[in-house]
DRENPA-3360 file (N, C-alpha, C; in nm, 2 decimals, always signed):
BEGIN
1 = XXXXXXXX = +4.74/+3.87/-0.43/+4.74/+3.74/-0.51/+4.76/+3.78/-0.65 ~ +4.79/+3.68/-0.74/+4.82/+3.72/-0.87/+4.70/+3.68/-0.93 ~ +4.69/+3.71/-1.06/+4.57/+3.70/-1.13/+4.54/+3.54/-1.18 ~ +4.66/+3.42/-1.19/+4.65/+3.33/-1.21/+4.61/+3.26/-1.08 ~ +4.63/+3.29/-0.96/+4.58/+3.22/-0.86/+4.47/+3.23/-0.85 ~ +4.35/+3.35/-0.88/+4.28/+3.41/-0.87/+4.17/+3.34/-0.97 ~ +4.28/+3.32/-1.09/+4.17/+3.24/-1.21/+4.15/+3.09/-1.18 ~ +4.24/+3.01/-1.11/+4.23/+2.89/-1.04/+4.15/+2.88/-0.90;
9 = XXXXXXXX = +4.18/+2.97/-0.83/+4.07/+2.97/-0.75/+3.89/+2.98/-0.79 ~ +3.86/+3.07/-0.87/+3.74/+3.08/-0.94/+3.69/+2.91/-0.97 ~ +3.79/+2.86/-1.08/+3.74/+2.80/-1.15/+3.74/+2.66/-1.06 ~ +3.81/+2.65/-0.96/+3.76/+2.55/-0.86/+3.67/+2.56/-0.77 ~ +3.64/+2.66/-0.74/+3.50/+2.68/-0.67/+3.36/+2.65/-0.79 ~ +3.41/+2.71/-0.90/+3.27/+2.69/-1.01/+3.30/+2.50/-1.02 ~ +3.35/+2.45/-1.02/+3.40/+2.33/-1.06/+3.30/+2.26/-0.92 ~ +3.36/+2.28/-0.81/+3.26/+2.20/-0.68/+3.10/+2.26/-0.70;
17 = XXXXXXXX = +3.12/+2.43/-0.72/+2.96/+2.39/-0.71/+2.88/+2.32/-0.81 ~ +2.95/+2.33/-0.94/+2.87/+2.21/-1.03/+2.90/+2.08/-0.98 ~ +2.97/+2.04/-0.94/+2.92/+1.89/-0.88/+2.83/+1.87/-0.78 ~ +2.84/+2.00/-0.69/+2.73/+2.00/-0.60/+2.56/+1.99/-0.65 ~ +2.56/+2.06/-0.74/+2.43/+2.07/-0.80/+2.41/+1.99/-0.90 ~ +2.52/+1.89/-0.93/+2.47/+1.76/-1.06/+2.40/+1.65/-0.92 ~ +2.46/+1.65/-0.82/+2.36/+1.57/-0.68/+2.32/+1.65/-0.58 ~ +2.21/+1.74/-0.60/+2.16/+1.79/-0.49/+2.05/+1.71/-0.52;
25 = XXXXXXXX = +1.96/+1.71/-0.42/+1.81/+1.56/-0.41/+1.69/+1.76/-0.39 ~ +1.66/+1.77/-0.49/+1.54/+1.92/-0.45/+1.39/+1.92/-0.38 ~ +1.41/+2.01/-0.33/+1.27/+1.94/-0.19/+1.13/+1.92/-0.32 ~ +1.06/+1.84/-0.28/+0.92/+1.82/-0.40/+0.79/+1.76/-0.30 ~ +0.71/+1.79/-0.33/+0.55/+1.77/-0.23/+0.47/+1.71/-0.33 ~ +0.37/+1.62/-0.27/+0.24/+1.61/-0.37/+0.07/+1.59/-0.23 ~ +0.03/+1.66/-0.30/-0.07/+1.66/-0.22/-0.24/+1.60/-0.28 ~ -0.33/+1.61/-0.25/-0.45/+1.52/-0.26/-0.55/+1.56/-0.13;
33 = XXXXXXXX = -0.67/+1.63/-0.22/-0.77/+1.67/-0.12/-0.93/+1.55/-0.15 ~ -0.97/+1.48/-0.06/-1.06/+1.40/-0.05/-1.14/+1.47/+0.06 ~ -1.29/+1.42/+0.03/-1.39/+1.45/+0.13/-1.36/+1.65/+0.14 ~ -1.28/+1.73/+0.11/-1.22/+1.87/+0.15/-1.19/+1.84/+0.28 ~ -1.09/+1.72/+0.29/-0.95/+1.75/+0.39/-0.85/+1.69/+0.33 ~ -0.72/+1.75/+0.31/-0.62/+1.75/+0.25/-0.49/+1.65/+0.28 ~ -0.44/+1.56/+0.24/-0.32/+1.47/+0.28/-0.21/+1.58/+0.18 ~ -0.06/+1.56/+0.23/+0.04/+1.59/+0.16/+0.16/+1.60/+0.22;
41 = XXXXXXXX = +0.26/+1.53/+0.13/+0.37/+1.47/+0.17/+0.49/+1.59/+0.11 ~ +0.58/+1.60/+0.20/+0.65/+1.65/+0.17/+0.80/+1.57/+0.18 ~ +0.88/+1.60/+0.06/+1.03/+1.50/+0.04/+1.11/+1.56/-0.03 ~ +1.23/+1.52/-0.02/+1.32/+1.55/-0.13/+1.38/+1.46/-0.22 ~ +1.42/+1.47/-0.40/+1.42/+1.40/-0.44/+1.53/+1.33/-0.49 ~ +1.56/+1.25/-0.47/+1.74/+1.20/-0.54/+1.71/+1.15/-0.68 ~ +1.87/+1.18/-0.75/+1.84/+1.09/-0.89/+1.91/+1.02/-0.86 ~ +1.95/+0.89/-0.98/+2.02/+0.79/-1.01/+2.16/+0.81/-1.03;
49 = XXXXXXXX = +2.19/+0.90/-1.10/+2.31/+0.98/-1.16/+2.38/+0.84/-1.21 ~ +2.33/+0.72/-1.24/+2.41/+0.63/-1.28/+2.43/+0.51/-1.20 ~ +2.42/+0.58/-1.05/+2.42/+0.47/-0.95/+2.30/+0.36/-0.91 ~ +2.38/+0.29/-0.87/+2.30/+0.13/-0.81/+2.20/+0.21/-0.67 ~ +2.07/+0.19/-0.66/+2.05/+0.25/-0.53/+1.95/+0.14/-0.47 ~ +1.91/+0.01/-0.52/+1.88/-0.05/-0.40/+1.96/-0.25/-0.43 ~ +1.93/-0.27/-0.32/+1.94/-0.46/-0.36/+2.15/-0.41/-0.26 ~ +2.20/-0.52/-0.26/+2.32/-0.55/-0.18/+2.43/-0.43/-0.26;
57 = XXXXXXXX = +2.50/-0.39/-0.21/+2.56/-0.31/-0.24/+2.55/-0.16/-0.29 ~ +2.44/-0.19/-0.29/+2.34/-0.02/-0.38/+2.36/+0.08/-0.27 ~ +2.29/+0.22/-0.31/+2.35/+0.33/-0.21/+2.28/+0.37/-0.13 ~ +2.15/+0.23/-0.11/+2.06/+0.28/+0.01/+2.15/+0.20/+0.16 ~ +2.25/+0.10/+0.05/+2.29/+0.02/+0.15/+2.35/+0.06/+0.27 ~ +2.38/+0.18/+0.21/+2.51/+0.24/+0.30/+2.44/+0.37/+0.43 ~ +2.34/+0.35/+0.43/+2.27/+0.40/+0.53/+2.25/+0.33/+0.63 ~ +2.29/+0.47/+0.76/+2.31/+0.36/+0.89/+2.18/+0.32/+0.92;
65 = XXXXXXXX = +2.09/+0.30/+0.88/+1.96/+0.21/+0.90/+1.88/+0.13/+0.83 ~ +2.01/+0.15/+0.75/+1.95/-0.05/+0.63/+1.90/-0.11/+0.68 ~ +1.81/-0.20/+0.66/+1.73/-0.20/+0.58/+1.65/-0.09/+0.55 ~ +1.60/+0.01/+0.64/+1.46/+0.11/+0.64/+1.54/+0.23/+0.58 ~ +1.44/+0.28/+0.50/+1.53/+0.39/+0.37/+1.39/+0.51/+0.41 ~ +1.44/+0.69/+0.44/+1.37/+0.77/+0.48/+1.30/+0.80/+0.37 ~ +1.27/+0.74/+0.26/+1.17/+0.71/+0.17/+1.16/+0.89/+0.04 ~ +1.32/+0.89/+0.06/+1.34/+1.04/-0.01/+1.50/+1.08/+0.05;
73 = XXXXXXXX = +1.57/+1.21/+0.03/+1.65/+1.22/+0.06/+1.67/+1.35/+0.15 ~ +1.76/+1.40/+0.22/+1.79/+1.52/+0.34/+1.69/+1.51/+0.43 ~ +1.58/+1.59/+0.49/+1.46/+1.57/+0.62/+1.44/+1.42/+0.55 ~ +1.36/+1.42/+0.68/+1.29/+1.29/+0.68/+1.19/+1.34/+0.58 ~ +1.11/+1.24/+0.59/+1.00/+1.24/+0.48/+0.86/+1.25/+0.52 ~ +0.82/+1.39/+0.52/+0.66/+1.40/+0.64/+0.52/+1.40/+0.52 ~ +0.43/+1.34/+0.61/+0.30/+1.32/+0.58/+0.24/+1.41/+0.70 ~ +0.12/+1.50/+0.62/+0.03/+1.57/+0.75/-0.06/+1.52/+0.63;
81 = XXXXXXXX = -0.17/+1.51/+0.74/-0.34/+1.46/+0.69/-0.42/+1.54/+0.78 ~ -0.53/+1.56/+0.75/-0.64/+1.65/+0.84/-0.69/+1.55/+0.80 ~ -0.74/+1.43/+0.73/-0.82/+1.34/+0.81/-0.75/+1.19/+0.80 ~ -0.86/+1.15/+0.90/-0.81/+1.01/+0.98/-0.77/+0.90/+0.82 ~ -0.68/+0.82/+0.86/-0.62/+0.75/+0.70/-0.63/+0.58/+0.73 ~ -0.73/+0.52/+0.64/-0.68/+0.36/+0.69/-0.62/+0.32/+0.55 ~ -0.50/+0.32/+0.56/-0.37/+0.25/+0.49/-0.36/+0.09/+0.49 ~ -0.41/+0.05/+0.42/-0.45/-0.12/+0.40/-0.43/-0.17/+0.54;
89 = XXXXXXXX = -0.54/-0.12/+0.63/-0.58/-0.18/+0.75/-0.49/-0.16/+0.87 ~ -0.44/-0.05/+0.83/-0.31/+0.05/+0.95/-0.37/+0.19/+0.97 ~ -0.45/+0.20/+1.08/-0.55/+0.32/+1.11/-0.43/+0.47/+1.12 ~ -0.44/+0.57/+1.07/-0.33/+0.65/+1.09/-0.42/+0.79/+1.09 ~ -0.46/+0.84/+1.22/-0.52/+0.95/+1.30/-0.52/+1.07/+1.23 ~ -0.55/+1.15/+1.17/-0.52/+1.31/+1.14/-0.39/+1.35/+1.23 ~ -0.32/+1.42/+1.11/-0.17/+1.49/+1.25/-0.07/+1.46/+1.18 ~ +0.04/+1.44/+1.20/+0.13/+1.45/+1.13/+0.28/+1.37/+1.14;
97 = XXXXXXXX = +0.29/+1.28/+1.05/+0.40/+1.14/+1.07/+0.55/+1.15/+0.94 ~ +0.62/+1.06/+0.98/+0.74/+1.04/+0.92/+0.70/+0.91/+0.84 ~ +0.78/+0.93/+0.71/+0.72/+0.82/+0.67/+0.88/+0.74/+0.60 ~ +0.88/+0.62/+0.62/+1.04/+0.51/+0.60/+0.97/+0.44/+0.51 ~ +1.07/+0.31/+0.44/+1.04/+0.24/+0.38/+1.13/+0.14/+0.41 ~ +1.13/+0.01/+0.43/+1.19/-0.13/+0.46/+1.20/-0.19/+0.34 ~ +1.32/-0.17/+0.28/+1.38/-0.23/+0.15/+1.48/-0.31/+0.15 ~ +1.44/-0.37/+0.27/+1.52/-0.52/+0.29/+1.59/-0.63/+0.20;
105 = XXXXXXXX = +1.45/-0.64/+0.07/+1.39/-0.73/-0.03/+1.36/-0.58/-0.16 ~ +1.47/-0.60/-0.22/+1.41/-0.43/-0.30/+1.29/-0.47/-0.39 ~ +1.27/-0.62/-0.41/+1.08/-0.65/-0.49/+1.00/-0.68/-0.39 ~ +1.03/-0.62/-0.26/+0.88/-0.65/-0.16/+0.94/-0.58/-0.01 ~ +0.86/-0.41/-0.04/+0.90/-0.30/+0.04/+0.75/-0.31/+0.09 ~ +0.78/-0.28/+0.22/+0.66/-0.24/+0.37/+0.72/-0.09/+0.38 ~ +0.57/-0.02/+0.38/+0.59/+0.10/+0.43/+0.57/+0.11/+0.56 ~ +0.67/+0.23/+0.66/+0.61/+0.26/+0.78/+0.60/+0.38/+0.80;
113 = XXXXXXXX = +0.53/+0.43/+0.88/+0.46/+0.54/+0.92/+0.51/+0.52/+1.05 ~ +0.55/+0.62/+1.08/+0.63/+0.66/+1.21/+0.58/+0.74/+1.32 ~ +0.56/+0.77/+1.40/+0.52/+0.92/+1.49/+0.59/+0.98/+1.53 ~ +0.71/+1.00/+1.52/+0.80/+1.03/+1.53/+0.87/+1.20/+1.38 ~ +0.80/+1.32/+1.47/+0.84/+1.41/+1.36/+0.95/+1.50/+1.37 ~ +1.03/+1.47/+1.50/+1.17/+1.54/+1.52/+1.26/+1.50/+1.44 ~ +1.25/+1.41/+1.41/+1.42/+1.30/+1.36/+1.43/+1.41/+1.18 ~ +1.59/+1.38/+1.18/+1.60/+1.42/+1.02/+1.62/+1.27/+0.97;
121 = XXXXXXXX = +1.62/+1.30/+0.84/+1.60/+1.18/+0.77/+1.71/+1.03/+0.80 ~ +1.77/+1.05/+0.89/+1.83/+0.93/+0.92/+1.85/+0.88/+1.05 ~ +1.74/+0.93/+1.10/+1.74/+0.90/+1.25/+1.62/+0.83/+1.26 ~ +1.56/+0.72/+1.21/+1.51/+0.63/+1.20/+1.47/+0.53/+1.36 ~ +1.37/+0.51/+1.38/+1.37/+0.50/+1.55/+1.26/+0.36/+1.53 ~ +1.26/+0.24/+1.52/+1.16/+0.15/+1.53/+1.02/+0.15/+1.62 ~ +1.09/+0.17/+1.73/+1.01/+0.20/+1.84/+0.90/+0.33/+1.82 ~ +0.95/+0.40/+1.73/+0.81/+0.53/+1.75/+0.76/+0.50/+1.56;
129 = XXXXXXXX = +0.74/+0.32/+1.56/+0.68/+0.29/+1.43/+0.49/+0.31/+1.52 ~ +0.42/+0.36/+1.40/+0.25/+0.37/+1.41/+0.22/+0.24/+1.37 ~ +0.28/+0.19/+1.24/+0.30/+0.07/+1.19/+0.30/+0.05/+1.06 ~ +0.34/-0.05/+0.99/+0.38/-0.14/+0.86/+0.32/-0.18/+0.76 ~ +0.27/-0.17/+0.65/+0.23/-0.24/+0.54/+0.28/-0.31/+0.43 ~ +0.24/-0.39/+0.40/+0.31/-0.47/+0.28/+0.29/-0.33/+0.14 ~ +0.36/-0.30/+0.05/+0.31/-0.25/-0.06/+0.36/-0.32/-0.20 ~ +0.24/-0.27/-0.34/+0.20/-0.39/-0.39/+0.32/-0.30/-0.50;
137 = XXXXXXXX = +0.45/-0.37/-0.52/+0.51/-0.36/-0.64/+0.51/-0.41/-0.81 ~ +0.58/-0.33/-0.84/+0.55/-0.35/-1.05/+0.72/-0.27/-1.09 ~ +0.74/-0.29/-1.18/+0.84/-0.28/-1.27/+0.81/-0.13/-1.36 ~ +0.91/-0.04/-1.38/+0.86/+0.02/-1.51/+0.94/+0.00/-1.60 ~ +0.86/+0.06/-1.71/+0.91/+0.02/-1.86/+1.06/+0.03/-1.90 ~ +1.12/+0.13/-1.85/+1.26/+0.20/-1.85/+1.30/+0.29/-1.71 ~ +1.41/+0.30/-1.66/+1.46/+0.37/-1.56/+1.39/+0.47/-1.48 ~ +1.38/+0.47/-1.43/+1.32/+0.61/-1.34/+1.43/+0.70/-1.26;
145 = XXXXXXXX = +1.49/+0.84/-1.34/+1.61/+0.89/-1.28/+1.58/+0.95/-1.20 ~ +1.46/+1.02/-1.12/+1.44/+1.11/-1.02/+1.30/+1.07/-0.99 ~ +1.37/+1.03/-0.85/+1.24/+0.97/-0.73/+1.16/+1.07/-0.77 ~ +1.01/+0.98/-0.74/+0.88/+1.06/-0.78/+0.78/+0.99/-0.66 ~ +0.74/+1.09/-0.56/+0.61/+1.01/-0.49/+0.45/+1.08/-0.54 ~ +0.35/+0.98/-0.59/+0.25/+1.06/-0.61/+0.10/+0.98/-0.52 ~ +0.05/+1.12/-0.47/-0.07/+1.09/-0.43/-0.20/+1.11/-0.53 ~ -0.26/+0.98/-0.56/-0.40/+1.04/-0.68/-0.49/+0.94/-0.59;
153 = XXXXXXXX = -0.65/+1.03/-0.66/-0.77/+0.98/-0.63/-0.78/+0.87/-0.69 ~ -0.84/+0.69/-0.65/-0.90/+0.62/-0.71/-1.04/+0.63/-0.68 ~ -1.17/+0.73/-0.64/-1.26/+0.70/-0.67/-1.29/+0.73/-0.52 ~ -1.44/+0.81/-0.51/-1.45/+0.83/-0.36/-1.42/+0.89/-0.25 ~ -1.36/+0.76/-0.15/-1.24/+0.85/-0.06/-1.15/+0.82/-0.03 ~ -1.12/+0.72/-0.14/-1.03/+0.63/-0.17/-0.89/+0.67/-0.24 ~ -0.78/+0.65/-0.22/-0.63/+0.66/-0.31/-0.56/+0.59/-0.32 ~ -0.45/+0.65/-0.36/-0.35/+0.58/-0.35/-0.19/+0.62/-0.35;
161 = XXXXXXXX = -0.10/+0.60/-0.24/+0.04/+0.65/-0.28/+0.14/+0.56/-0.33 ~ +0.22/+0.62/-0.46/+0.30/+0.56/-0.53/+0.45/+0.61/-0.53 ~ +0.54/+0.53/-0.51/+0.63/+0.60/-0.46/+0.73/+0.49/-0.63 ~ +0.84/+0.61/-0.68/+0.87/+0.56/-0.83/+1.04/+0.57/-0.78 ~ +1.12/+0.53/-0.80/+1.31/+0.54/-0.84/+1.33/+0.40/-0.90 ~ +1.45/+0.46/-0.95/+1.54/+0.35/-1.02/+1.46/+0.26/-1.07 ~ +1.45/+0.14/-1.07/+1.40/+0.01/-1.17/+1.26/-0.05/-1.08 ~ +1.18/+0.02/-0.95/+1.08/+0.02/-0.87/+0.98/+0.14/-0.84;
169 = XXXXXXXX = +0.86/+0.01/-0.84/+0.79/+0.14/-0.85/+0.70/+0.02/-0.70 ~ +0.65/+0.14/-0.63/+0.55/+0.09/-0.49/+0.46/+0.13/-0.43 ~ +0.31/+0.10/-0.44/+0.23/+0.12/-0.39/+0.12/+0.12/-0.28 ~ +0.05/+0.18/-0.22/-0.01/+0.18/-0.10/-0.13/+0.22/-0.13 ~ -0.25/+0.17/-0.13/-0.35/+0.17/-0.14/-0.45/+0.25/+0.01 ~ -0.47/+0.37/+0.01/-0.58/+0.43/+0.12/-0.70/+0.45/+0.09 ~ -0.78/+0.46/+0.26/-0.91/+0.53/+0.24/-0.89/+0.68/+0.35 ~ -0.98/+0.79/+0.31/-0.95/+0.88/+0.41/-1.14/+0.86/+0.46;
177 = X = -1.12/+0.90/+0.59/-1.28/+0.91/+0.67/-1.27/+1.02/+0.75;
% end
């Protein structure tokens, strides 16, 4: 090969992997120990990069199981708990679940918890839902470029998970027992 095909080749390869890595979604966890047994979610995170990502046309739309969004991006999105979780009145066992979101209505998202822990993130299965909650949405101040889920203590044995992108932010209120 000559040295010019050589320097074009290079520089196209450097060229894809920086696009690859301006949208890679990077794996991120948050966890939360109550009573000394531990909840923690593990996900990966997407940014905005500029794009529309929920409501008609946005880029959750285009997921073959629109309305329900794997609540993060690549694997699904798992929750393990060592202890038993009641999720605004949706009992959810110690062990270990998938967690979706139904963003049908991008200002009024139900979370589901799934039992279902084979599937990768877009294999979405209704039928292996545990079950649904309403969660309680808010606005933030300015953009949110990189999904953020957090678990914190409100007191007791009580929490709460908050899940942050784009112009939404969504909440679920737990107790662990």
């Amino acid at each position: 090969m000559t040295k010019s095909v050589l320097i074009c080749a290079a520089l196209a390869m450097t060229a894809s992997l920086s696009f690859a890595q301006k949208f890679t979604s990077p794996p991120a966890d948050t966890s939360l120990t109550i009573g000394g047994k531990t909840i923690t979610i593990k996900y990966s995170a997407p940014s905005v990069h500029g794009r529309q990502i929920f409501g008609d046309g946005g880029l959750i739309s285009h997921d073959p199981h629109y309305p329900v969004w794997r609540a993060g991006a690549n694997p699904a999105t798992a929750l393990h708990t060592e202890a038993d979780l009641d999720i605004q009145g949706l009992h959810v066992p110690a062990g270990d679940y998938t967690l979706f979101v139904n963003v049908a209505d991008p200002d009024r998202w139900e979370f589901i918890v799934s039992k279902d822990t084979k599937e990768w993130g877009l294999a979405y299965k209704p039928d292996k839902d545990l079950g649904r909650v309403k969660m309680e949405m808010s606005k933030p101040p300015a953009l949110i470029e990189t999904y953020k889920m957090t678990l914190s203590s409100t007191g007791g044995n009580s929490g709460k998970l908050q899940l942050e992108w784009e112009n939404h932010i969504a909440s679920v209120s737990f107790k662990a027992k």
